[in-house]
C-alpha positions in Angstrom: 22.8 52.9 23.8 21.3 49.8 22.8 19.6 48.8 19.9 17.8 45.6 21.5 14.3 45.1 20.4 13.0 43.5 23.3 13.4 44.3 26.6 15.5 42.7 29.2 13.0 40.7 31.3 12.2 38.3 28.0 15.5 37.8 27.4 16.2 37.0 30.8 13.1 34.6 30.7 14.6 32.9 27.4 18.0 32.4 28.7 16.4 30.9 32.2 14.5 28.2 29.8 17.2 27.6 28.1 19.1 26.9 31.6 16.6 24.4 32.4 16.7 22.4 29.1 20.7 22.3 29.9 20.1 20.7 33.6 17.0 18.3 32.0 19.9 17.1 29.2 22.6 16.9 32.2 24.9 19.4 30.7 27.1 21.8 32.3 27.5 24.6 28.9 26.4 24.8 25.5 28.3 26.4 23.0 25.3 28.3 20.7 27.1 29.1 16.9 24.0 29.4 15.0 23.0 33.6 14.7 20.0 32.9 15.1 20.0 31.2 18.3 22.8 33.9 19.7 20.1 36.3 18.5 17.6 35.1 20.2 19.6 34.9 23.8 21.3 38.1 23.8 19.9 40.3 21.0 23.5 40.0 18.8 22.7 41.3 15.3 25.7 41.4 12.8 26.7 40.5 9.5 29.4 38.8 11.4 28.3 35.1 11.8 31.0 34.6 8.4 34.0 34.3 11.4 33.4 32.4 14.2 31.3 33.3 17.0 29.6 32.0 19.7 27.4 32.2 22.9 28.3 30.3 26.1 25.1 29.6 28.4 25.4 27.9 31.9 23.4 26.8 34.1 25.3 28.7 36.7 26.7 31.8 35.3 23.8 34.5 35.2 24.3 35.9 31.7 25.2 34.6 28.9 28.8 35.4 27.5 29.1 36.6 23.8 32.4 35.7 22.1 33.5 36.9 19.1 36.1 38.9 16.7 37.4 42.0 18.8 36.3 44.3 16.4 32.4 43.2 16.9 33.0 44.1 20.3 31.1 47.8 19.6 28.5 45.2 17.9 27.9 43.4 20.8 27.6 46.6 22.8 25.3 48.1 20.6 22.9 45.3 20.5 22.9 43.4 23.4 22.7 44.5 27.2 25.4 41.8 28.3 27.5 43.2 31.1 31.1 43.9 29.9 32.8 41.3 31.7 30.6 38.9 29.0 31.4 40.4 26.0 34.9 38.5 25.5 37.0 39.1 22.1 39.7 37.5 19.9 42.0 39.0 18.5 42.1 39.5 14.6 45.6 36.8 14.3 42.9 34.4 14.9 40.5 35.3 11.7 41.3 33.5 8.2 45.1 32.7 10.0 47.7 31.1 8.3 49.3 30.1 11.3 48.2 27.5 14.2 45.6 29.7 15.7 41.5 29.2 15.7 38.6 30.8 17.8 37.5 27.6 19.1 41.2 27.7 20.9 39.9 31.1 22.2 36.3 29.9 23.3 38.1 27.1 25.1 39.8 29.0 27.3 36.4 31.0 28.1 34.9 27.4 28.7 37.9 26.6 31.0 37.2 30.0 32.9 33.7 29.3 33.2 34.9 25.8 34.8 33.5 23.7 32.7 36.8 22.0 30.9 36.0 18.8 32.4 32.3 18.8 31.9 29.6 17.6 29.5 29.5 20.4 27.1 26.4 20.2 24.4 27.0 21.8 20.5 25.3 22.7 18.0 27.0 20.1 16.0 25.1 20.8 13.0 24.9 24.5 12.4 25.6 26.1 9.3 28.4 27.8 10.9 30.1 25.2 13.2 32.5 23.4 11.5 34.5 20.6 11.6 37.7 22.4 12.5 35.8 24.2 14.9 35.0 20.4 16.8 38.5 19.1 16.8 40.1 22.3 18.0 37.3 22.2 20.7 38.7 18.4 21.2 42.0 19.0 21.0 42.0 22.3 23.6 39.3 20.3 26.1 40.2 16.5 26.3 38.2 16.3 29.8 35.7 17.5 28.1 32.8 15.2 27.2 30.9 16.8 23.9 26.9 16.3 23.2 24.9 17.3 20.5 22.6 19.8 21.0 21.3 21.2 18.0 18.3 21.6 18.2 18.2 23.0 22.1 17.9 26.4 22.1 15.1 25.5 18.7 12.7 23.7 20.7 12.9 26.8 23.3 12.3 29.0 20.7 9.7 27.5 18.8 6.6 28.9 21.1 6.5 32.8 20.2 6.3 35.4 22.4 3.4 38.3 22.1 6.4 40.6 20.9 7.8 38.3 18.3 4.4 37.6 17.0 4.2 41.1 16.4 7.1 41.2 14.5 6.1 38.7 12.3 2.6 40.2 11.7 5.4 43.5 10.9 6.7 41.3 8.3 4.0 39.8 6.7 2.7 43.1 5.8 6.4 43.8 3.9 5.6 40.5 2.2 3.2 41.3 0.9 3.6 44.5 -0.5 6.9 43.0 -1.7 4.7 40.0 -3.5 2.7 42.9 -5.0 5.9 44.3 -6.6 7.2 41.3 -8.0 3.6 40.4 -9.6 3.3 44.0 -11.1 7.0 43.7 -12.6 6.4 40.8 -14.2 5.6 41.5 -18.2 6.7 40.0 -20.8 10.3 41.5 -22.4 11.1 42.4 -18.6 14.2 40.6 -17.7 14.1 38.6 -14.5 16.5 40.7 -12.9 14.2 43.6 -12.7 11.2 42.1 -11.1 13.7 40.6 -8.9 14.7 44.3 -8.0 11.5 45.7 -7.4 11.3 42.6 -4.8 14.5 43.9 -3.1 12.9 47.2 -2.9 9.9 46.7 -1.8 11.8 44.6 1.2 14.0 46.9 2.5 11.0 49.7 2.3 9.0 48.2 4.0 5.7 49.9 4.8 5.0 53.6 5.8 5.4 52.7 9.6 8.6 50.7 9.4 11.4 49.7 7.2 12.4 45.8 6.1 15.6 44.0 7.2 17.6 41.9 4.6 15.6 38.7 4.4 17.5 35.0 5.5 16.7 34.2 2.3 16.8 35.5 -1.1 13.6 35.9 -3.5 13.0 32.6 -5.4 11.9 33.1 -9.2 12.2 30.0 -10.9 10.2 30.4 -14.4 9.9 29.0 -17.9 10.6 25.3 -17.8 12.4 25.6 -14.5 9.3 26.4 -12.3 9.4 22.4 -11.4 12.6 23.3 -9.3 12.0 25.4 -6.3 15.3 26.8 -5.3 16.2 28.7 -8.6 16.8 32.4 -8.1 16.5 35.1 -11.3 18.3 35.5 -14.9 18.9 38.1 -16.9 16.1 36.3 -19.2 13.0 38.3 -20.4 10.3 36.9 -19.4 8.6 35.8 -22.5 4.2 35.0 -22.7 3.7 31.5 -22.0 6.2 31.5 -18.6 4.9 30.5 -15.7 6.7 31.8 -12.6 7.0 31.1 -9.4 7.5 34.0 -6.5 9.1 32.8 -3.3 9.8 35.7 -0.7 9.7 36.9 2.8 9.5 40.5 4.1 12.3 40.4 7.7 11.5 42.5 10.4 14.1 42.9 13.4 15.1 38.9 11.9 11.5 38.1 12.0 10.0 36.5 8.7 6.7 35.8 7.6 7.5 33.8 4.2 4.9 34.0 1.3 4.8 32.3 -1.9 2.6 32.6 -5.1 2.6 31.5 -8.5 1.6 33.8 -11.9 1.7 33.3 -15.5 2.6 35.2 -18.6 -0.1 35.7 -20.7 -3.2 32.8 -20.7 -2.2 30.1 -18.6 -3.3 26.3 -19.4 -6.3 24.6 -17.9 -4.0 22.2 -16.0 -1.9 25.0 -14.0 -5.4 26.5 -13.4 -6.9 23.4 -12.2 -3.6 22.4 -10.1 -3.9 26.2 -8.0 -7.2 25.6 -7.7 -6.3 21.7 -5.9 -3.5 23.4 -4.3 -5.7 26.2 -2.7 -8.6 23.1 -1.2 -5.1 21.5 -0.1 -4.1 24.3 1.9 -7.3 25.2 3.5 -8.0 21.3 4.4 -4.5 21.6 6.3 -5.1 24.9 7.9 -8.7 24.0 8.9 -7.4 21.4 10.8 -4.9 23.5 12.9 -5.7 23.5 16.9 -3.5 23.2 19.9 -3.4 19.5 20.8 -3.0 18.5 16.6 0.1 16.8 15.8 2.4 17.9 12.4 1.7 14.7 10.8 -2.1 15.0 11.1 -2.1 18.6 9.3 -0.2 16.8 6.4 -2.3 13.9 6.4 -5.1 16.5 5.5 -3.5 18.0 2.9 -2.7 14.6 1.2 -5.5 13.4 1.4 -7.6 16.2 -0.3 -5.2 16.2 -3.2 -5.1 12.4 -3.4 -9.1 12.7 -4.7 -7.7 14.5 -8.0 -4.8 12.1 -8.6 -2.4 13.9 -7.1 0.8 13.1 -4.4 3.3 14.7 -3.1 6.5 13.5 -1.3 8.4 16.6 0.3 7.2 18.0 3.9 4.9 20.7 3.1 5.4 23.2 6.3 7.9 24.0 9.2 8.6 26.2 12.0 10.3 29.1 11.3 10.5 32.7 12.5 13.7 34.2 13.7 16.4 33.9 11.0 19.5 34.4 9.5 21.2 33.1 6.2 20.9 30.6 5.2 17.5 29.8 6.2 14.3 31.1 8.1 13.5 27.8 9.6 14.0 26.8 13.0 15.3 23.1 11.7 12.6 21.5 14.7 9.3 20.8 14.0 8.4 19.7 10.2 4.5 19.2 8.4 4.6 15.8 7.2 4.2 12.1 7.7 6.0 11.0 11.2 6.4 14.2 12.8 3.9 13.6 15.9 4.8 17.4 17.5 1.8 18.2 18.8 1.2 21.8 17.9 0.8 24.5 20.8 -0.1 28.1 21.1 1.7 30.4 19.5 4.1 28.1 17.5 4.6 29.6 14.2 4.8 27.6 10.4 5.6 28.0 7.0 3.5 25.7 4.9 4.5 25.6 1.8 2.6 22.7 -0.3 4.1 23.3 -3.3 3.7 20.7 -6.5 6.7 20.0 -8.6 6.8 18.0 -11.6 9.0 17.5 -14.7 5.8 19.4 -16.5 4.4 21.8 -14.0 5.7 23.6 -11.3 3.1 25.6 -8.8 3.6 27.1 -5.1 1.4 28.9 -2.9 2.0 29.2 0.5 0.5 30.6 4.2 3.0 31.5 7.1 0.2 30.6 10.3 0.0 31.0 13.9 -1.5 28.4 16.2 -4.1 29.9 18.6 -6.1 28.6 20.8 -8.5 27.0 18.2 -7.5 27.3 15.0 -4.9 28.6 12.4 -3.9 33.0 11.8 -2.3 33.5 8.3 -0.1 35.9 9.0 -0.8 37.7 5.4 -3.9 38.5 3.2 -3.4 38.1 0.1 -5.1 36.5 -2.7 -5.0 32.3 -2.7 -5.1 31.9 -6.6 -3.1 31.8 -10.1 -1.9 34.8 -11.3 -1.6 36.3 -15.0 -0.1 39.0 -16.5 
């Protein structure tokens, strides 16, 4: 039995729009290795995407074909509803192998039975899971071949939500929250990061009372102390001590869906300059979102933003938003569309977006962000919960 968690008809209707991005770009296959993009084709959901693996789409050939180790064959079959000629295996002499074999030399012979050898073949040249060996084996196995990239192809298909996956995503913003909740409420001082970093975890997988959480793309972030200027720490084994600022960076994952949330609280009284930069931050985001509308380009939400913080003094470099969604490690974000200067994607229904206008500093570090929705006139955050500075 299946454990899909859509039904066939929208996956059929994703893999026929991927089909016609494939005859706009003039190719005759693309080679999809990023698990989130195989996902989002055929259902595949494994803690698998460590060997190689793949999905072959054609414009001619109805289904897609899955390719992967031969003992995520059952995983396959368990997930997806692809027809059991599609579900094509290596064998384990392939895997980690200390002699001339590689799954790209297996995925070349699927390419050569789906007669496309000699054709324009598009990869996703830079997934986190296509590597370089996996390129010149492809090269070496298919010299007719004529190799494109295509990274981001399936991304831009994805990057309009469906009324399911929106669901999903409203699913996950309500673990992120109550995960959010449980990090604030560990937080003391004396408690070592590790804990409130467990009560996180918890939280996620628990979910709600309705549903459970899936493991998240990516871990919590908790930079504290003097570190909270650097976004992408995780926790210690450091008590928190009073006078710590930290930063909580999380996302609850339903069925691969996130809705990322990210809020900032201090131990014990917290200066007047982190209070007054939350409280710049906050006008920030609600400038940006109160700009959001179909027709809007990325750049213009951003130019919002900056300039509402640029009346206190204020600048900030980095993007502050992108799409995101689906996901698998390392990363929630769909790698397409991106909140800041230059990116003129003009926003449509139903895209989704993590904006994330966080201020970092040698002194201060302070995040609080909104996953939103596009409508039809405006901007949903996906979550309620509180836009302000924490204390403990």
């Amino acid at each position: 039995m299946s454990r899909n968690v859509f039904d066939e008809a929208e996956y059929e209707r994703r893999v026929e729009r991927t089909k016609e991005r494939l005859r706009e770009e003039d190719l005759d296959a693309i080679v999809v290795s990023d698990p989130a993009n195989m996902n989002y084709l055929t259902g595949y959901d494994g803690w698998s995407f460590y060997v190689h693996q793949a999905v072959v789409v054609t414009p001619d050939h109805e289904e897609p074909v899955w390719v992967g180790r031969e003992m995520d064959r059952g995983g396959a079959r368990a997930t997806t509803t692809l027809s059991e000629s599609n579900i094509l295996t290596y064998s384990d002499d392939h895997v980690h192998s200390p002699h001339d074999l590689h799954p790209m030399d297996y995925i070349a012979g699927v390419l050569e039975d789906l007669e496309v050898a000699d054709g324009r073949i598009g990869l996703e040249m830079d997934a986190a899971y296509f590597t370089a060996k996996s390129y010149t084996r492809l090269q070496q196995n298919l010299p007719d071949a004529e190799f494109e990239d295509a990274t981001l192809l399936v991304g831009w298909v994805r990057i309009k939500k469906s009324e399911q996956e929106l669901e999903y995503m409203r699913e996950a913003a309500r673990i992120s929250e109550t995960a959010m909740q449980a990090g604030l409420d560990a937080i003391e001082e004396g408690v070592p990061e590790y804990e409130a970093a467990a009560a996180i975890y918890e939280a996620l997988i628990t979910g709600t009372e309705a549903y459970g959480g899936d493991y998240p793309s990516i871990v919590p972030l908790m930079p504290s102390g003097d570190h909270t200027g650097t976004p992408h720490l995780t926790w210690t084994d450091r008590p928190f001590e009073d006078g710590d600022p930290v930063i909580i960076e999380l996302s609850g994952c339903r069925h691969r869906y996130h809705s990322p949330l990210a809020r900032t609280t201090f131990v014990g009284d917290p200066p007047a300059e982190l209070e007054e930069t939350a409280e710049i931050v906050v006008e920030g985001i609600e400038a940006a979102l109160d700009v959001v509308e179909p027709g809007v380009t990325c750049e213009a939400v951003e130019k919002a933003w900056r300039e509402t913080i640029a009346q206190y003094g204020l600048e900030k470099e980095d993007r502050i938003g992108y799409s995101m969604g689906l996901g698998y490690p390392p990363d929630w974000g769909e790698h397409t569309a991106s909140i800041r200067p230059g990116d003129e994607t003009v926003l449509e229904e139903n895209m989704t977006f993590h904006m994330i206008p966080g201020i970092w500093t040698d002194e201060i570090g302070m995040e609080i962000s909104e996953t939103f929705r596009v409508t039809n006139s405006g901007a949903e955050t996906l979550a309620e919960f509180p836009r302000e500075l924490f204390t403990t």
